[in-house]
C-alpha positions as CSV (number, residue, x, y, z in Angstrom):
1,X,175.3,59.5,92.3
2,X,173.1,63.1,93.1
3,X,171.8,63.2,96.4
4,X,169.4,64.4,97.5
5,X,169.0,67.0,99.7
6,X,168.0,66.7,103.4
7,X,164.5,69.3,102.9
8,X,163.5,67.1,99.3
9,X,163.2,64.0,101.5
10,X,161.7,65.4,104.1
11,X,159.2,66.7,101.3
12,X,158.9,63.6,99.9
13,X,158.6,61.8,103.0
14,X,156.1,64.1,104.1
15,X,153.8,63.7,100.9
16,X,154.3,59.9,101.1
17,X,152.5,60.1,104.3
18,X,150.0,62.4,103.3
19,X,149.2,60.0,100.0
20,X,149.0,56.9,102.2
21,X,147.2,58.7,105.4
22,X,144.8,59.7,102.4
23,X,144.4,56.4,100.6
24,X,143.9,54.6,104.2
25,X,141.5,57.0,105.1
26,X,139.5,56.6,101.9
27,X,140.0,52.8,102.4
28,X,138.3,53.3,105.9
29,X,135.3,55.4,104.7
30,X,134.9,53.0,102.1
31,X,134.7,50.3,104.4
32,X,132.8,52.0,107.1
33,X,130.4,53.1,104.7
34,X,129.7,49.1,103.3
35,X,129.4,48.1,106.8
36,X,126.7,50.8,107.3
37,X,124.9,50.0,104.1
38,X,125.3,46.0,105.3
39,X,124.1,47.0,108.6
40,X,120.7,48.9,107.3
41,X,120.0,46.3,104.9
42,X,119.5,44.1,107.5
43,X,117.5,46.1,109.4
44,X,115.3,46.7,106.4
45,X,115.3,42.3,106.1
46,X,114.8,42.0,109.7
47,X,112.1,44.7,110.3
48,X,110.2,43.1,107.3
49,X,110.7,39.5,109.1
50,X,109.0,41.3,112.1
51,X,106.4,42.8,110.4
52,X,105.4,39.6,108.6
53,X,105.3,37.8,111.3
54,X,103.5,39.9,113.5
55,X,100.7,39.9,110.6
56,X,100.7,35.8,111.0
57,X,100.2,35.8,114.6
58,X,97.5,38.6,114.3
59,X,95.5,37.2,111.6
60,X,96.1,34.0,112.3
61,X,93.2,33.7,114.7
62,X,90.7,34.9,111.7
63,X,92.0,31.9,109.7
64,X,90.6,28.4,110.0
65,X,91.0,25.0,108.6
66,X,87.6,23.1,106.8
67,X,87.5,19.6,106.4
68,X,84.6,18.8,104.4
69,X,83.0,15.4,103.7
70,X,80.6,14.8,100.3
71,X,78.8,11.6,99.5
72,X,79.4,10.1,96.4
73,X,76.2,7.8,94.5
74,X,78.2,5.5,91.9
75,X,76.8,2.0,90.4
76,X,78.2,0.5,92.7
77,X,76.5,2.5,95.6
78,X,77.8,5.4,97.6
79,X,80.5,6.5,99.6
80,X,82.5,9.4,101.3
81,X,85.1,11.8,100.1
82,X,87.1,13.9,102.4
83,X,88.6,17.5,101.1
84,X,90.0,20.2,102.7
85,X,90.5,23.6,102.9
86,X,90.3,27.2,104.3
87,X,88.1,29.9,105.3
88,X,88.3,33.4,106.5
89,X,86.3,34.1,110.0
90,X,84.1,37.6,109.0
91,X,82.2,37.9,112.0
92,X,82.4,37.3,115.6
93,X,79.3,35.2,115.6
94,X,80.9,32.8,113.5
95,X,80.5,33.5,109.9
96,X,83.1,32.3,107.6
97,X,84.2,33.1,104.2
98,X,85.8,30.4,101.6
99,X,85.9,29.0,98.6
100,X,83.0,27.1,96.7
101,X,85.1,24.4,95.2
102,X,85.9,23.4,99.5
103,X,82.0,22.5,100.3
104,X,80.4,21.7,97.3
105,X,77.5,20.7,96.5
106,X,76.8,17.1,98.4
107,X,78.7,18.1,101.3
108,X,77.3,16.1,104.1
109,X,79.0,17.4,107.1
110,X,81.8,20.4,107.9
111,X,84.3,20.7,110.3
112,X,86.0,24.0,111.2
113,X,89.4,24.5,113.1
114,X,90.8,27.2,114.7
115,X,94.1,28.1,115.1
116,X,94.3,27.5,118.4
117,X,93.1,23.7,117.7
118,X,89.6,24.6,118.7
119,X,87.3,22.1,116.5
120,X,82.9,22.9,115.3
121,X,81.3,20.5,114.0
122,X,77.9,22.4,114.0
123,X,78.5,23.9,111.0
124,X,76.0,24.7,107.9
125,X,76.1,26.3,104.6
126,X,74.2,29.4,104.2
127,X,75.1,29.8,100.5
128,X,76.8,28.9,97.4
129,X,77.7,31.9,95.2
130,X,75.2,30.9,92.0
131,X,77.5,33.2,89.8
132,X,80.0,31.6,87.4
133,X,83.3,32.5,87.6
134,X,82.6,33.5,91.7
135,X,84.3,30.8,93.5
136,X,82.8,32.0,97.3
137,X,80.7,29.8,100.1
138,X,79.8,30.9,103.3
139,X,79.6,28.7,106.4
140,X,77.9,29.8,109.7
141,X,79.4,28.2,112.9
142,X,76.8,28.0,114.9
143,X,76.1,28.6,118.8
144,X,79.5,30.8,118.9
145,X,80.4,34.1,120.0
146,X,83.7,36.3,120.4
147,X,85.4,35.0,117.5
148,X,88.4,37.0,116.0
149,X,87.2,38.6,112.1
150,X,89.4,39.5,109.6
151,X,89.8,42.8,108.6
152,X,89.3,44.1,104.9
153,X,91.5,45.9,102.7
154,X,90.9,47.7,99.2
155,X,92.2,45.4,96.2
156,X,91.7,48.4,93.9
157,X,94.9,50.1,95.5
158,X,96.7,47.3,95.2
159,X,99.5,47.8,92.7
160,X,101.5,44.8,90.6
161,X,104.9,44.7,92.8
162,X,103.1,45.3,96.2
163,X,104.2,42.5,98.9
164,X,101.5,40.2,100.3
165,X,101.4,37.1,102.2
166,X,98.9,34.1,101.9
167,X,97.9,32.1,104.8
168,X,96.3,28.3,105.0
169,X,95.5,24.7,105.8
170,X,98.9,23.5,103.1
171,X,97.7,20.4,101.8
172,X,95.2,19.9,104.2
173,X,97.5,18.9,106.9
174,X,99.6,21.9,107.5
175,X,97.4,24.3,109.3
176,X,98.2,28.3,109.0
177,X,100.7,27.8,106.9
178,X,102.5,31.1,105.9
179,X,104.1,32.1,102.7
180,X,105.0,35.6,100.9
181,X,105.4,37.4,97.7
182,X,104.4,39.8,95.3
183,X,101.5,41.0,93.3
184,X,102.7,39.8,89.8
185,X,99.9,41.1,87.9
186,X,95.7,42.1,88.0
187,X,92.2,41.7,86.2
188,X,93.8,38.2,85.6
189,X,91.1,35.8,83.8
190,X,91.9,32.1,83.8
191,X,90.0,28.6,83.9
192,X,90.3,26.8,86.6
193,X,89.8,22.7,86.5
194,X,89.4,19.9,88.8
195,X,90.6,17.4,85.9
196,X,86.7,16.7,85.8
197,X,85.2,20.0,84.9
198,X,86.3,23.9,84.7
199,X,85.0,27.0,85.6
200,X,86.0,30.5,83.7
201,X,87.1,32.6,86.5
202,X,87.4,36.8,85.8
203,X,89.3,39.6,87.2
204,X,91.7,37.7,89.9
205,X,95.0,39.2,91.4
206,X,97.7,36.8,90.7
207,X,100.6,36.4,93.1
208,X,104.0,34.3,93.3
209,X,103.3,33.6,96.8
210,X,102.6,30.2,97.3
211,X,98.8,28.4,96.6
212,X,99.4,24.8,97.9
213,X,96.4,22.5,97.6
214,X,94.5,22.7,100.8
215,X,95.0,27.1,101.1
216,X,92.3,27.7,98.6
217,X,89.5,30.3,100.4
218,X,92.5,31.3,102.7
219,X,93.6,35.3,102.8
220,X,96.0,37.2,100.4
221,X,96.4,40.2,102.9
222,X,98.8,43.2,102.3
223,X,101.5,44.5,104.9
224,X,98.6,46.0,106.7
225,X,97.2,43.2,108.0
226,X,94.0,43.4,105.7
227,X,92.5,41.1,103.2
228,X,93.1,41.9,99.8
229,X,92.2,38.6,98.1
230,X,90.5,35.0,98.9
231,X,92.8,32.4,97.5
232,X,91.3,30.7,94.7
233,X,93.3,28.9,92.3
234,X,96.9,28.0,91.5
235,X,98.3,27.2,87.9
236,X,100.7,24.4,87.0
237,X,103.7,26.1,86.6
238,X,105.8,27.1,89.5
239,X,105.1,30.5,91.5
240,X,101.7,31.1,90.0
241,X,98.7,31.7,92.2
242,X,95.5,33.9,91.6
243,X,93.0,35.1,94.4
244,X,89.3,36.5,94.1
245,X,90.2,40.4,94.6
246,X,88.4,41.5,97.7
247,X,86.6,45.2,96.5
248,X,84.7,42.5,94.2
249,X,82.5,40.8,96.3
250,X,82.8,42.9,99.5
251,X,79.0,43.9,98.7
252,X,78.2,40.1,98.9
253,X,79.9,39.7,102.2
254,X,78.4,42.8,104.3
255,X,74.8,41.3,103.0
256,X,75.7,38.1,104.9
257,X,76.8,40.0,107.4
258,X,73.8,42.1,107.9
259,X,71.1,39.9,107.0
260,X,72.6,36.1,107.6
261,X,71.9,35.0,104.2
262,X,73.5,35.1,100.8
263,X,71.8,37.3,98.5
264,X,73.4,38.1,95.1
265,X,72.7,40.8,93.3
266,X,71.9,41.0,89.8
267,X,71.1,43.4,86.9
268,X,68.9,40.2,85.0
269,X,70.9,40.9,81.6
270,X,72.9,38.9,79.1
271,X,75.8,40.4,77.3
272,X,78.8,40.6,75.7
273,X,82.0,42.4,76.7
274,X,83.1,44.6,73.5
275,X,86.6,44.1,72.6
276,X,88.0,46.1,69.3
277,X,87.8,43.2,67.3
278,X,84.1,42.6,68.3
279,X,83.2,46.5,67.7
280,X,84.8,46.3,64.0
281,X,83.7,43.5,63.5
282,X,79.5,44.2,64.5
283,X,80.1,48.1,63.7
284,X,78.9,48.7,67.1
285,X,78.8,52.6,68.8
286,X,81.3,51.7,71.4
287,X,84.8,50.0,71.4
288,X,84.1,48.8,75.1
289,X,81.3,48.4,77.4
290,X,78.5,45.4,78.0
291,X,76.7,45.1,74.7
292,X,73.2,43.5,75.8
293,X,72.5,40.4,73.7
294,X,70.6,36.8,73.9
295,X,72.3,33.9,73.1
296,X,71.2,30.1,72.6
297,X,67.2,31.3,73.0
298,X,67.7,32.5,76.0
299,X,66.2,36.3,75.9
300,X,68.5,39.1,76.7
301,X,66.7,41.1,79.3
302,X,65.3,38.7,81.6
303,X,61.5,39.0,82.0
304,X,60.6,41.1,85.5
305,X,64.1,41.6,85.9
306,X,65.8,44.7,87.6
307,X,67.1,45.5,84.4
308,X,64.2,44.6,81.7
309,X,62.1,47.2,85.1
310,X,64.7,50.2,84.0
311,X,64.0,49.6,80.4
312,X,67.1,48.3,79.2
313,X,66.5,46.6,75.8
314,X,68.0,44.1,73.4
315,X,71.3,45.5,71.4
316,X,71.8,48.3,74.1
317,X,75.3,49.2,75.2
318,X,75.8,49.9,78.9
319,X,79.2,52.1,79.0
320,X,79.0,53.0,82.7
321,X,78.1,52.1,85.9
322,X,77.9,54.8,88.5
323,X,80.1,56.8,87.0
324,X,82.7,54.2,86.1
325,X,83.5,53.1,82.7
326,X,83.0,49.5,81.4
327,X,86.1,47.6,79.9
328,X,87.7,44.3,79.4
329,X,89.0,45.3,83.5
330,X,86.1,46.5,84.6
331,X,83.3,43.9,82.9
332,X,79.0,44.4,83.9
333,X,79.4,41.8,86.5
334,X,82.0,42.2,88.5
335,X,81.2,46.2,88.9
336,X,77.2,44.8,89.4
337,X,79.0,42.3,92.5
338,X,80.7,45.0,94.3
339,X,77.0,46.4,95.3
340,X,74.2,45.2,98.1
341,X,71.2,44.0,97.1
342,X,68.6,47.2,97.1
343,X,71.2,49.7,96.0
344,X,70.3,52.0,93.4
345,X,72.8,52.6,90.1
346,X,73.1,54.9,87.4
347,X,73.3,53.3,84.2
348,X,75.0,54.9,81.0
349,X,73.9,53.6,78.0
350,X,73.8,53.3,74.3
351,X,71.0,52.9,72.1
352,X,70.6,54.0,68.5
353,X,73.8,55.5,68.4
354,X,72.3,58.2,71.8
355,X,73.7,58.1,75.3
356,X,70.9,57.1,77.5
357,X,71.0,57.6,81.5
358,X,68.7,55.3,83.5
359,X,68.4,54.1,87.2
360,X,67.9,50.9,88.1
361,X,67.6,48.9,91.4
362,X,69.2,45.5,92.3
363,X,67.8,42.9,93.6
364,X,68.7,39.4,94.3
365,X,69.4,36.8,92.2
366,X,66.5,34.2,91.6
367,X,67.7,30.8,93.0
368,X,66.4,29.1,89.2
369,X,68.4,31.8,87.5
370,X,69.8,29.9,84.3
């Protein structure tokens, strides 16, 4: 047998070394760098624990719980109902912000708690939103000062993917309950039912965080802190929730604000949003927009109306609003919602097949408005 020579095994014993010294050192890195990368995800998990929980105790002062009681008349005479709820404070002199659905009409007597276990009783109404598909009350606590508002956000920069977290009364008994989750998709239109009666709702943000009975008119905020959405409605399936999207009624809520009473503004038209299908099919001038129509004898342009003052007739096509195109997104109402009563708009529209610009001035909605 050859052997080998005293240098060749130092060679070999050498580059041995240098082959394992290398692989161990590569095994090392490796490891050092999955320890690192294990290391800064959870910072990233724990820093976003933080940060959601810092949001809960900071808003959670601005979110209350409503127990509302509505008497029933039946044959067989009347009696009381208890539901529950949320609401969002909005002012420091106690104005609150929920859903219509918690205090509907009936409602006999309200009670408000805070999250510190702080119970009103001297509660009122100050207004129903009279808008289908706007689910929105608004309570006044009265005699109170100092309370802790929310803070409002911009639901137009909201993006589908964006984190958010939802805060209310779960099930009526678990008060500021907190739960998290994305923005799964916008301009979401769905009906929303009792089992008795439904109500076409337009334009909502839906979310996988959770909607438990007992949360609806609670907050959807974003990572900021800030409302984005009022809880609203949640669907059968699992992870499904929707919430009214902020930008659209903040006009509505500074007016209560401001003046202490609900006053919705309206343009005083009917219409129909054009879809392709409904501009092939009438051979309207516009594949999108609010094409101005009666229906069912009722007129289209409301007599003395803000609108039928500006001239807008029957068979006109508005196509903007300020500026801002109408679609199947961005429909008449919602766009007329996100304004104060007594502002002025520019109105683009379509008649005879010519663009027509014309200013018109909002005012509020007439209490008897059918």
């Amino acid at each position: 047998m050859k052997k080998l020579s005293t240098g060749m095994v130092i060679v070999i014993s050498l580059l041995a070394g240098l082959v394992g010294g290398y692989a161990g050192s590569e095994l090392s890195n490796e490891l050092g760098q999955s320890e690192q990368a294990n290391q800064e995800s959870k910072l990233v998990i724990d820093s976003q624990s933080d940060l959601i929980a810092n949001i809960a105790q900071t808003v959670g002062p601005s979110v209350v719980s409503i127990t509302s009681t509505t008497t029933t008349n039946s044959f067989f005479g009347s009696y009381d109902e208890q539901g529950s709820g949320t609401g969002v404070i909005i002012s420091d002199n106690g104005y609150v912000l929920t859903n219509r659905h918690v205090v509907p009409e009936g409602t006999t007597a309200i009670q408000i708690t805070l999250e510190d276990g702080t119970e009103y009783n001297d509660v009122e109404v100050i207004g129903r939103d009279p808008r289908g598909g706007v689910d929105l009350a608004f309570l006044k606590i009265n005699d109170v000062k100092d309370l802790k508002p929310a803070k409002f956000g911009d639901s137009d920069s909201v993006r589908v993917g964006d984190s958010v977290i939802a805060i209310g009364n779960a099930l009526g008994e678990f008060q500021n309950s907190v739960t998290t989750g994305i923005i799964s998709g916008r301009s979401r239109p769905i009906v929303a039912s009792d089992g008795l009666s439904g109500e076409a709702l337009t334009n909502l943000l839906q979310t996988d965080a959770a909607i438990n009975p007992g949360n609806s008119g609670g907050p959807l905020l974003n990572l900021d802190g800030e409302v984005i959405g009022i809880n609203t409605a949640r669907a059968d399936a699992d992870n499904i929730g929707f919430a009214i999207a902020i930008s659209d009624v903040k006009g509505v809520i500074d007016g209560v604000i401001a003046n202490g009473k609900l006053e919705v503004p309206y343009l005083g038209v009917r219409y129909q949003t054009i879809t392709d299908a409904t501009a092939t099919r009438e051979d309207l001038a516009s594949k999108q927009g609010a094409w101005v129509r009666g229906t069912q004898g009722f007129p289209a342009v409301i007599k003395d109306s803000p609108a039928d003052k500006a001239g807008i007739k029957d068979q006109d096509i508005i196509i903007k609003v300020d500026g801002q195109e109408l679609n199947q997104d961005n429909i008449l109402n919602v766009m007329i919602g996100r304004h104060k009563v007594g502002d002025q708009l520019s109105l683009i529209i379509i008649r005879n097949n010519e663009e027509i610009e014309t200013k018109v001035t909002l005012e509020a909605a007439p209490t008897n408005l059918e």
